[in-house]
C-alpha positions, 0 to 999 in steps of 0.5 A: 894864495893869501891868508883871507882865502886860505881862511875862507876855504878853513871855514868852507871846508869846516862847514861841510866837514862838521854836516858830514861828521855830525848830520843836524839829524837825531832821533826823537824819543816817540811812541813805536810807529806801527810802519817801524819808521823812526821818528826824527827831528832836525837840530836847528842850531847845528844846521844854522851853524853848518850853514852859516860856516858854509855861507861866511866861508864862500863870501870870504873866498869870494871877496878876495878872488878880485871879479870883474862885477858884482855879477860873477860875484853873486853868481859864484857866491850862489854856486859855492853856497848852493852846493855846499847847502846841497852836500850838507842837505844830501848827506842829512837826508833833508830833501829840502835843503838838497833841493834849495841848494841845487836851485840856489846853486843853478841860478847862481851859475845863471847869473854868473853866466850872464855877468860874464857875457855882460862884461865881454862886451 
């Protein structure tokens, strides 16, 4: 393992560690809510900085992993993206986000799928 995938997976792995220690979820100060709820509101640049983290880390895992096209590269980049959106998402209760990242994560494995039967031919 070289030192751009060991930096790839530091920086992967930092993304999901910093949504799981600290959720890009607080809680707004709001009137009482008659059903009790809480009100809260997402920190936008914390999750931009998860996700950027999550994003930067899998595409430099990618670049190095040597892949026979550019279509299992896309594919794989969309998986590891997709399910790092989706811990990030899932973990925060941000329903959103847990669903953008399981499509992004099923077409990422489509495409992966595809590129690979396209190269063995």
């Amino acid at each position: 393992m070289n030192g751009k995938k060991v930096v790839g997976l530091m920086v992967y792995l930092l993304g999901i560690g910093l949504g799981i220690a600290k959720p890009p979820v607080e809680r707004l100060a709001c009137m009482k809510v008659p059903s009790g709820e809480v009100c809260t509101g997402v920190n936008t640049p914390l999750l931009l900085i998860e996700l950027g983290l999550v994003a930067v880390g899998a595409l430099l895992l990618g670049l190095d992993h040597g892949f026979k096209n550019d279509q299992e590269l896309n594919g794989w980049l969309g998986v590891s993206t997709g399910l790092g959106f989706a811990i990030i998402g899932g973990y925060a209760r941000i329903t959103e986000l847990l669903l953008f990242g399981v499509a992004l994560a099923t077409i990422g494995l489509l495409v992966y799928k595809v590129g690979r039967a396209g190269h063995a031919r």
